[in-house]
N, C-alpha and C positions, 0 to 999 in steps of 0.2 A: 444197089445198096452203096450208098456213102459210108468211108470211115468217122466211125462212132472219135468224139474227140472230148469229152465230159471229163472232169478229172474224178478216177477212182481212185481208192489208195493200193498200194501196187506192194505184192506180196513179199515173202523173202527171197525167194527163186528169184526174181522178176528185180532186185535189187541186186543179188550176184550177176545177174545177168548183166544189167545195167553196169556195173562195174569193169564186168568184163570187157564188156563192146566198146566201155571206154579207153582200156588198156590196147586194144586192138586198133582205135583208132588214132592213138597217143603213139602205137607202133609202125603203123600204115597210114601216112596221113594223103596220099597218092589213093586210098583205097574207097572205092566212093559206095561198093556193099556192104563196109563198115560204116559207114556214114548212113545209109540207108536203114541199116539194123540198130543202128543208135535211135536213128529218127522213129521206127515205129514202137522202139522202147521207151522215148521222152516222156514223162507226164506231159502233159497236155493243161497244166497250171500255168497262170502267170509266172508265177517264182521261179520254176524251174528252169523257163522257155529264158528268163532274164538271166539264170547265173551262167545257161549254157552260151547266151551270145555272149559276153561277158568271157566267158575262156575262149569262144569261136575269137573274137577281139583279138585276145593275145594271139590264140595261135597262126590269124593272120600274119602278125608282126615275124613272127621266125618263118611262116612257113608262105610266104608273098603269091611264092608259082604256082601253088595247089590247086587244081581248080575245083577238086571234092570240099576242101573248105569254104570255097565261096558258096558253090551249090548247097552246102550245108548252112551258111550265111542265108541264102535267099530261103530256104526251109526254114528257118526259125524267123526271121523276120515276116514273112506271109503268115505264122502259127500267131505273132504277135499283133497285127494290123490293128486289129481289133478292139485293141488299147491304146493306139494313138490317138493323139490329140490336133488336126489336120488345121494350121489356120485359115483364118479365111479369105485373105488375103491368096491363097496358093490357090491354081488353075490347074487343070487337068486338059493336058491335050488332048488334041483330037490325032493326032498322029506323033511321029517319033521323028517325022522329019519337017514339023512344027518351027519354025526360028523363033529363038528364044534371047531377049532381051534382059541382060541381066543388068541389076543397079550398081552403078559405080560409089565406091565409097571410100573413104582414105583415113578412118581409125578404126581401132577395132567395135570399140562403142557404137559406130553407127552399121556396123558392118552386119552386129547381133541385132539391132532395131530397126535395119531396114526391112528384114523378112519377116 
């Protein structure tokens, strides 16, 4: 059995909850079964999954060394895949130790329209 991922609307309990786990992890950012209990409390909407990378964003910027924030980063980004827009242009390797030629380019204008 796979986790069900549908968005319901999620109760009042299920809101405090949510609150909380957030305070907890606003307290413990080292703590990665706070991060865990957040994640299985997430909506599972687009919106939601967008305001929490969104503060996951910031809390990178203060909190760099955390590795429960990245972990938390790679969870809401795989939650969102789904909604990316992949151009076509981009390859998908076949390994990780693939050599990879990147384009040289010298403003910022061509830097956004070379990819």
């Amino acid at each position: 059995t796979g986790v069900q991922t549908c968005a319901l609307p999620i109760s009042e309990y299920e809101k405090r909850e949510l609150e909380w786990v957030k305070k907890w992890v606003a307290n413990n950012p080292a703590d990665c079964s706070a991060f865990y209990y957040l994640e299985f409390l997430l909506p599972r909407n687009k919106e939601d999954l967008i305001r929490e990378l969104q503060e996951n964003t910031v809390a990178l910027f203060f909190l760099p060394g955390h590795e429960s924030t990245w972990n938390h980063r790679r969870f809401l980004l795989q939650s969102l895949k789904e909604y990316f827009i992949i151009p076509d242009n981009w390859k998908q390797l076949d390994s990780p130790k693939c050599k990879v030629v990147f384009p040289l380019y010298k403003t910022d204008f061509q830097i956004r329209n070379g990819y």
